[in-house]
N, C-alpha and C positions, 0 to 999 in steps of 0.2 A: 500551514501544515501542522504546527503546532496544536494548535482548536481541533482540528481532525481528528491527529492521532489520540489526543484524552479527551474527544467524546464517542474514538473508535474502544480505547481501553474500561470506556465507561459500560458501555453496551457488551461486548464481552465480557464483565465482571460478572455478569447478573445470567451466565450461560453457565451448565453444565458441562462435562464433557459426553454425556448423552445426549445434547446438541450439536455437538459435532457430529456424531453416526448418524443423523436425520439425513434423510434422502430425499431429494426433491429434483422436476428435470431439470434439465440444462442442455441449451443449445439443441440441435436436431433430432428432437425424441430422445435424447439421451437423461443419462439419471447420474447424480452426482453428491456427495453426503457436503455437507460443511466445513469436515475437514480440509479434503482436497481442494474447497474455493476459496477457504481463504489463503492455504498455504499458497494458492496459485497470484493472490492478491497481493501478499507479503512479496510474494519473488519476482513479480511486473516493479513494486515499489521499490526494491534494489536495483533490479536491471535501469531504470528511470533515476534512481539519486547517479548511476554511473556516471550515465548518461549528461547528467546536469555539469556533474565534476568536470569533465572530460568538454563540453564547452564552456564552462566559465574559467578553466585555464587556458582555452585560445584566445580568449578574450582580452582586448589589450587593459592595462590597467587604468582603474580611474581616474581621472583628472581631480586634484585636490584644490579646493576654495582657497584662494590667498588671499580672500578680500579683507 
């Protein structure tokens, strides 16, 4: 996730914010600017780290090497 996110911060450095107002379609004929997909990309990527939390606490704890 790491590598992802700073060569996602990479690629966004080099955008305006008149890249974000760009509009292009999406999904069934519809039209969508930049902003609204990534803010939609950012908040799938919270709802998803919850998610993670929320099963690596039911998870029972690891067994530690005593070798």
């Amino acid at each position: 996730m790491h590598n992802v996110r700073a060569r996602t911060l990479e690629a966004l450095a080099q955008r305006d914010d008149t890249w974000l107002d760009e509009v292009h379609p999406f999904g069934n004929a519809k039209l969508a600017n930049n902003h609204w997909k990534w803010f939609h990309v950012l908040e799938d990527e919270l709802s998803h780290r919850g998610q993670i939390l929320v099963i690596r606490k039911r998870l029972p704890p690891r067994a530690t090497d005593h070798s």
